[in-house]
Every structure is written in C-alpha cells, then in structure tokens.
C-alpha positions in Angstrom: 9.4 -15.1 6.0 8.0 -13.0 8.8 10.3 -12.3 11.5 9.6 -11.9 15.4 11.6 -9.2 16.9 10.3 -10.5 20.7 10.9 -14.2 19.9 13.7 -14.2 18.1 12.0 -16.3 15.6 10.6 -16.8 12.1 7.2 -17.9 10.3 7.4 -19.1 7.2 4.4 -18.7 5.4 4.0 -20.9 1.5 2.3 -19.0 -1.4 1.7 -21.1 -4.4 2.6 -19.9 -7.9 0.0 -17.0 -9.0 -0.4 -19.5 -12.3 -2.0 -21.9 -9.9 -4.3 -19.1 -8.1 -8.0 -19.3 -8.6 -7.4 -16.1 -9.9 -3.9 -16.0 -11.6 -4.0 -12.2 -13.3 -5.1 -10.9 -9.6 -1.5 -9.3 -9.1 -1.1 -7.8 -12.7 -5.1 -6.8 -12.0 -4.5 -4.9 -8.9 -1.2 -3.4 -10.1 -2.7 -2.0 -12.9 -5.9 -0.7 -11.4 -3.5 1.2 -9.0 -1.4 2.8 -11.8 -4.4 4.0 -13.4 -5.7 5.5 -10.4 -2.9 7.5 -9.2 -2.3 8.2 -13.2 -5.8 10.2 -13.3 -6.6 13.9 -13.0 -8.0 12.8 -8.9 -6.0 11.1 -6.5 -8.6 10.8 -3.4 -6.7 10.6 0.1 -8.0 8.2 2.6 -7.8 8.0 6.4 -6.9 4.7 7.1 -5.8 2.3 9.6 -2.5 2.7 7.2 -2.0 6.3 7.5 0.6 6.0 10.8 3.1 4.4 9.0 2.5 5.6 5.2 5.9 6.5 3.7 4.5 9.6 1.3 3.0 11.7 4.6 4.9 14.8 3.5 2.7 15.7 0.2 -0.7 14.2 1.8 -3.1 16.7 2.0 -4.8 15.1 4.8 -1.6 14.4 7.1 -0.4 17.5 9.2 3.0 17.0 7.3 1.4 17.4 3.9 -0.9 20.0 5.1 1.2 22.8 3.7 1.2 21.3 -0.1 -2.4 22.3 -0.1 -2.4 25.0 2.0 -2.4 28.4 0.4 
C-alpha cells in the first residue's frame, strides 16, 4: 500500500507469490549477493540518486557527514 500525503489516498499495488515469479529465488538471490558484498574486505561507495535520503550518511566516506571516518 502506497500512501498519498497530498491526496489523502492510497494505491494498492498486488505482488504475486515469489513461488509464482519467473524468477522465484530472485529475493533470496539479491539478499545474498548483498551480504556478501558488504561481508568483503571492499565495500565501494556510490553516488547515487539514493544518496539524499540514505540512512548510514554518518560513516560514508563520500558524504560530508562521513567524511571525518576517513579523514586522518
């Protein structure tokens, strides 16, 4: 459910069962791919579209309020 603030409504939106999905280990897939990334020795930081709102600012090297976890 995806609610509109300016509205005052809502959107429901259906998602079939991941069993039925062309694809059903997509989930598990991506959820593992992501542990093992931030798992390993390199985490890369990316500037994204994502960055304004990212929740883990304060220890990003790249964000001005992370800058000082790298900084020496």
């Amino acid at each position: 459910m995806y609610p509109n603030i300016e509205n005052k409504s809502t959107k429901t939106v259906a998602q079939g069962p991941l069993g039925e999905a062309e694809n059903p280990d997509w989930a598990r897939n991506l959820v593992a791919d992501t542990a093992n990334r931030m798992a390993g020795s390199v985490f890369e930081a990316r500037n994204t579209s994502k960055c304004e709102t990212c929740s883990v600012k304060h220890c990003c090297p790249i964000a001005d309020e992370g800058r000082q976890v790298t900084d020496e």
